[in-house]
N, C-alpha and C positions, 0 to 999 in steps of 0.2 A: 625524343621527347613526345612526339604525336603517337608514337606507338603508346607507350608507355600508360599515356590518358586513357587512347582509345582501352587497354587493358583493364584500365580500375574504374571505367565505365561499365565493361561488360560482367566485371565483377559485382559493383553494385545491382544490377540490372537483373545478375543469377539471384542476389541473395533478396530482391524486393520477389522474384517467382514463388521460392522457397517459402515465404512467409505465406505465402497465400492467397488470393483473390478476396475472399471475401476479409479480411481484416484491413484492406487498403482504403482510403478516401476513392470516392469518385473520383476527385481530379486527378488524382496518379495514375490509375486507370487508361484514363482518356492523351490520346497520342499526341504529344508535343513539335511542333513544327519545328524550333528553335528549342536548344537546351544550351545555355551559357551558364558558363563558370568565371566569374570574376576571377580576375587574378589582378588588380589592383592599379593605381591610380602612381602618375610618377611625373614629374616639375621638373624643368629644365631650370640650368640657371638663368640670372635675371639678362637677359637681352637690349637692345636699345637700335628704334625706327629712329632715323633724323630727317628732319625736313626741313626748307628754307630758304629764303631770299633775299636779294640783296638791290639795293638802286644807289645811284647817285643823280639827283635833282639840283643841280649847281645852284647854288651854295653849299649843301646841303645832303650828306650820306646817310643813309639808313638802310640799317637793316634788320632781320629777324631770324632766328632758329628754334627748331623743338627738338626735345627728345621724346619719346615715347616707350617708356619703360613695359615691356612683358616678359612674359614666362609661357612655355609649350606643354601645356597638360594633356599627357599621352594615357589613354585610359586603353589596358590591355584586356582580354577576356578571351575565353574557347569557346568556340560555336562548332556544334559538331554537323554542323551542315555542310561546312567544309572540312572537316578534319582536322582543325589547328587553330593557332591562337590567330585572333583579328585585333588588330588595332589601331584606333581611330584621336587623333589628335588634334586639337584645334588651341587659341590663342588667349590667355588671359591678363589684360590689362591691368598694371600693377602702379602706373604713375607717369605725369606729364611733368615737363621742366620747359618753361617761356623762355627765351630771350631777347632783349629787343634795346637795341641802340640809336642813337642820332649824333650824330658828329656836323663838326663846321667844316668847307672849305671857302679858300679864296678863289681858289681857281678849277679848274673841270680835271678831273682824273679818274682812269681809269682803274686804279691798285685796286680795288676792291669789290669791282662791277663783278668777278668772275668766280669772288672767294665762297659764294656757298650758290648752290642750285637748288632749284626749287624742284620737289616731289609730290607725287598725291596730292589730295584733293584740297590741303590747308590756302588760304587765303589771303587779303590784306582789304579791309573795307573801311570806309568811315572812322579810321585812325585806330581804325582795332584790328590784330590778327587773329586770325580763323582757323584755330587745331583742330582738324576733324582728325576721328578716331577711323581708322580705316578698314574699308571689309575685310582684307584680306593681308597680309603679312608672309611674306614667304611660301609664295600659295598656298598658306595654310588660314582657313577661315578664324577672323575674331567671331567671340562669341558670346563674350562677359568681359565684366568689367569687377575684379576686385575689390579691396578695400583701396581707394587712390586716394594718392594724393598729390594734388597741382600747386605746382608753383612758377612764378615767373618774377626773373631779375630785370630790370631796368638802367640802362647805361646812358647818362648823358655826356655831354662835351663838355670838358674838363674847364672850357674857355667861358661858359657861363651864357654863350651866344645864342645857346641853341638848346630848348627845354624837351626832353624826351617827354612826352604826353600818350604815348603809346598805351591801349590798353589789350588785353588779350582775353580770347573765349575759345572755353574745349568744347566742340560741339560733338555729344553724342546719340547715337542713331535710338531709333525705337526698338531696332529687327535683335537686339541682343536680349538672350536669354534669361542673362542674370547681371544685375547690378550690385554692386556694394556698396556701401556706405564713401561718398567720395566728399573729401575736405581740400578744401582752399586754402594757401597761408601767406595770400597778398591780397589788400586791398581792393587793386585795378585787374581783377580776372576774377570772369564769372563761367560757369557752365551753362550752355545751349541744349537741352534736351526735344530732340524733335519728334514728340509726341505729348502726352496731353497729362496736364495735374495729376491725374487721376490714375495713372499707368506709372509714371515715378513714383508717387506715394505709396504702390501696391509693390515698389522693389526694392525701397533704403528710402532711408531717414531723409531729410532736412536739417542743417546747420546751421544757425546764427551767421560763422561767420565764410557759408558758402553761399553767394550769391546763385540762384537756378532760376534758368527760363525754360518756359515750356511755350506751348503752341497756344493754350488758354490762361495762363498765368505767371505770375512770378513771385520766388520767396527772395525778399530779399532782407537778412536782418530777420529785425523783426516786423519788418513791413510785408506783409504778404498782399497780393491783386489777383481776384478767379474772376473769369469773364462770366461765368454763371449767374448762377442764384444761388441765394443763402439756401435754400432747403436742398440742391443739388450739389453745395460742397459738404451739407453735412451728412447724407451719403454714403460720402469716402472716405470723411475729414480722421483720420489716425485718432488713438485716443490722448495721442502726447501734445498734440494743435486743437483738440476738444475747448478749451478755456484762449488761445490765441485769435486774434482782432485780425478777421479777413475784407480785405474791401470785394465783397462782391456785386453784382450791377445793377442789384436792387436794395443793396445796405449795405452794412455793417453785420459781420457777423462772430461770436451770436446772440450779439444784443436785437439787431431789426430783426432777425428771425424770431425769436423769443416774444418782441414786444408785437406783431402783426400778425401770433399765431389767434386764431375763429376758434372762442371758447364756446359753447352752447351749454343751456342751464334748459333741465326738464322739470316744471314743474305740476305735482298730480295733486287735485282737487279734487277731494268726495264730500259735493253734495245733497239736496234731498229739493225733490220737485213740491209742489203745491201740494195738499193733502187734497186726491180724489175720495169723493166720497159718494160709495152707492147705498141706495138706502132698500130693503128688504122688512117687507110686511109678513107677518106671522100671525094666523089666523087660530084663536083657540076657541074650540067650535062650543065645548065644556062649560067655559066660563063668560062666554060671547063678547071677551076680552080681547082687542086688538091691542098687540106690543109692537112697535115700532121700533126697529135695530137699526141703528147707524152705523154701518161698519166702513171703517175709515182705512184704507190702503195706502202706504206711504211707498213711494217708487225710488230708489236711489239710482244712482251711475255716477260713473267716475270720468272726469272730465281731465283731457291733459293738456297744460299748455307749453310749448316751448319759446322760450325765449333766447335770440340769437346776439352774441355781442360780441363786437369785434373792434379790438384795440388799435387803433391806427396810428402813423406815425406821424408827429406834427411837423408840417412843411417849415422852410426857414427858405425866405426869398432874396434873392441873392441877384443885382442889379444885372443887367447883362451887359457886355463889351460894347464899346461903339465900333460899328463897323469898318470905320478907319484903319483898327488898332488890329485887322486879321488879315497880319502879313508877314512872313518866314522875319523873322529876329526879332519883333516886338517885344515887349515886355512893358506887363500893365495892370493894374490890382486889378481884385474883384473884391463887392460889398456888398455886406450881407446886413439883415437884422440884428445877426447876434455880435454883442459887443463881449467876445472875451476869446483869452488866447489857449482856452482849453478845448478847442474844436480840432479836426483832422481834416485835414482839403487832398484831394486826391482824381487825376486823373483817368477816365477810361483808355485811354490811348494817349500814353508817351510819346511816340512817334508825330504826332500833332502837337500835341500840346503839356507843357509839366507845370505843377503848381505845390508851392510850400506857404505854408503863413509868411503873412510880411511882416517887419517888425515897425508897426507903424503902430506910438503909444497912442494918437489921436484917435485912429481906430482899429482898436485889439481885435484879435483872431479875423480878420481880411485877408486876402489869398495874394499870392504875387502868380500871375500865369507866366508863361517863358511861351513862344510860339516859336516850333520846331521843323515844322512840316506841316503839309499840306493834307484837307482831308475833316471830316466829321469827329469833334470830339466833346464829353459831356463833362467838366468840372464838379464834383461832388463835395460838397462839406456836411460834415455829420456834427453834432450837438449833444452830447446824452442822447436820448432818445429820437429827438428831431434831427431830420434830414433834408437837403434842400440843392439844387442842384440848378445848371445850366448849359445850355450845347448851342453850340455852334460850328458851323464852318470856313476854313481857312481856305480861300479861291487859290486857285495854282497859278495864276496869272502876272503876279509880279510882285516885289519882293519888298523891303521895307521904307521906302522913299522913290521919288519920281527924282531926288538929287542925289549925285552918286556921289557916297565918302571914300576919296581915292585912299588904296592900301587898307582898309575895313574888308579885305574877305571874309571871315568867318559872320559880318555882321554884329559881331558882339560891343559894338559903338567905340569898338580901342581900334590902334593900330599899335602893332608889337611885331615879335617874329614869330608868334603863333600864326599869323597870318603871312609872312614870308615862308613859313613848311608848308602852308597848306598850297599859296602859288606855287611854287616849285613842283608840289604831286599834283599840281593841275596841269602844269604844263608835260608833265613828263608819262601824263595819261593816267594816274592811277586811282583822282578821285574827278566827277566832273560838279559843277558849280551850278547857283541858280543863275535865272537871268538877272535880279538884284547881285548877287555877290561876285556875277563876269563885269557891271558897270565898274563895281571898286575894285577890280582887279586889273584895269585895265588905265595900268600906272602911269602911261606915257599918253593918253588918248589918245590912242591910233585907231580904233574903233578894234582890235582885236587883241586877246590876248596870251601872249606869251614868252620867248625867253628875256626880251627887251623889258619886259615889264617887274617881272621877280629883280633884274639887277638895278633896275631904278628904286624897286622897292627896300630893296637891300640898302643900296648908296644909303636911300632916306634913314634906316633905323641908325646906323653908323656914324649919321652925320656930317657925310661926305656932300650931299644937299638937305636944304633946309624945308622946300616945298616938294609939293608931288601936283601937277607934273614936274618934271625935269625939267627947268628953264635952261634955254638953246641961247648959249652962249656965243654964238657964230658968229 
């Protein structure tokens, strides 16, 4: 077959002689380092990466799997540099599939510690798992991402004991070439893209119902967040998001952009100065007649003035927190001037602090904050046109009471067995706690916490004892 080529190469080569020199382009002329011949493009069938994990935290089994659906696109061609066809293959991501369980036990076992092994670089955080898309696959580099689509099922314990609250995120890298269009069709999974607004939007779309984080924002719905500026989303901004309500970190956009864009108005005035008047004597010698000429000079110019005008936003003052109330799991309005429930309140930092209208008829459109984490955060409520905002910081120093509510791990003022899963992955290493959420963790007051305290915790949701601590019945 290399002969063959090489052959109807040297043939083309005689009959490009034959025509002539001067009927050729320059660029055919001039010597080519590389001559490829495509010989075309070819797709493996669909393939499947598994990854995954498994634990048992007595009570309490869980675990998780993915698949990660590709395809091998082998792109063949002739280069005659080396005499033969070359062909280079790399990896095309076609779909992720979630799985994630919780189950009850009574007692500790092992059946299930060993049924799935963890690979590559996927994870387990903060009650969410972590599908990362992987560099490389059968030492063959990824390198796009198809049209995808992600799903993940959710399995809970049949016994009602124990609520699967597992959420899942496919995190994909910056370093791929080409992205496609990727959709979501669960709720509780979202996409991690680790790189910035502005680099997604220039690769695939945006979907209602695909939740996407980037490194400066997030689409989520139709809630969009840019850590920007309004005039540096619109930039970028697609023309399909052109007319969609971005919170960016100087407004709303693109109403605050719109209403604080510096219009300037020139206005030209033509004048006329004072009438100079010089006056010129005329002697006529004839008639010993002096005439007297008034000759009057009118000077004009034109005069410009500009006037500058700029449309500001009107503030809306909005009380600020008591400083009591900034401590991981508080929860506590905020009020503003404006009494109606047509405003949008919005966080700069999630991770610190979240906020939604509260429904409070006494005083409409007031914010409910939720305090998260630790760290600087600004509250914003926009109005029509008016905007009004507040910041503050959350101390890292200690957590939501100096009195500890035994079994309240997570802080959320309940105790349930959402707070018996999270002891268990405390104890078993996989998430760690604040110093607030170790006092109510620490179900027996022994002054530390662990497998002693999940099974007293447990006894108590059961009903096996009525108080926490464990009254010592000896």
């Amino acid at each position: 077959m290399g002969f063959l080529r090489k052959m109807a190469a040297a043939a083309v080569a005689g009959v490009l002689c034959l025509a002539g020199s001067g009927t050729l382009p320059q660029a055919v002329l001039l010597p080519q380092e590389h001559v490829f011949a495509a010989s075309g493009e070819t797709v493996s069938e669909t393939k499947h990466y598994k990854e995954g994990d498994s634990r048992l935290s007595d009570p309490v089994w869980w675990y998780w799997d993915s698949t990660i659906d590709y395809v091998i696109v082998t792109e063949t061609y002739w280069d005659d540099t080396v005499g033969d066809t070359v062909s280079n293959s790399h990896i095309r991501i076609t779909g992720v599939e979630i799985e994630t369980s919780v189950m009850y036990h009574m007692t500790t076992s092992e059946n299930h510690t060993d049924s799935i092994s963890l690979v590559g670089s996927s994870h387990t955080k903060n009650n969410t798992v972590f599908v990362e898309i992987p560099e490389t696959i059968e030492d063959i580099p990824v390198t796009e991402i198809g049209k995808m689509h992600v799903s993940c099922s959710k399995i809970s314990d049949p016994s009602g004991m124990v609520e699967n609250f597992w959420s899942a995120c496919v995190v994909v890298p910056n370093t791929l070439s080409a992205i496609g269009d990727i959709r979501c069709s669960s709720d509780f999974v979202e996409i991690e893209y680790d790189g910035t607004c502005e680099q997604y939007l220039s690769q695939c779309k945006v979907y209602t119902d695909t939740p996407v984080r980037c490194t400066d924002g997030r689409f989520y719905g139709n809630d969009i967040t840019y850590s920007g500026t309004c005039a540096q989303w619109k930039s970028f901004c697609p023309d399909y998001l052109s007319t969609t309500k971005v919170k960016c970190s100087d407004g709303i956009y693109p109403s605050d952009f719109t209403n604080t864009t510096t219009a300037e108005t020139t206005t030209t005035t033509t004048t006329c100065t004072s009438p100079s008047a010089s006056t010129h004597t005329t002697t006529q010698s004839n008639t010993e007649k002096t005439t007297a000429a008034t000759i009057t000079t009118a000077m004009s110019f034109t005069e410009v003035t500009t006037t500058t005008t700029t449309t500001a936003v009107s503030k809306i003052f909005i009380t600020p927190p008591d400083k009591s109330l900034l401590h991981v799991g508080e929860e506590f309005p905020l009020f503003s001037t404006v009494l109606s429930d047509d405003v949008i309140w919005y966080s700069t930092n999630e991770n610190v602090a979240t906020v939604r209208i509260n429904n409070d008829i006494v005083n409409p459109g007031s914010g409910l904050v939720k305090i998260v984490g630790t760290g600087t955060v600004t509250i914003v409520l926009v109005y029509g046109d008016r905007i009004g905002s507040v910041t503050f910081e959350v101390p890292a120093d200690t957590g939501t009471s100096e009195k500890a509510v035994l079994g309240d791990v997570n802080l959320d003022g309940r105790v349930d067995i959402i707070d018996a899963v999270l002891l268990n992955k405390t104890c078993a290493g996989v998430v760690s706690l604040t110093d607030a959420a170790k006092k109510n963790a620490d179900c027996d007051c022994d002054g530390e916490v662990g497998n002693n305290d999940a099974v007293s915790l447990m006894r108590f949701l059961v009903h096996l004892i009525s108080t926490l601590p464990e009254p010592d019945l000896s």
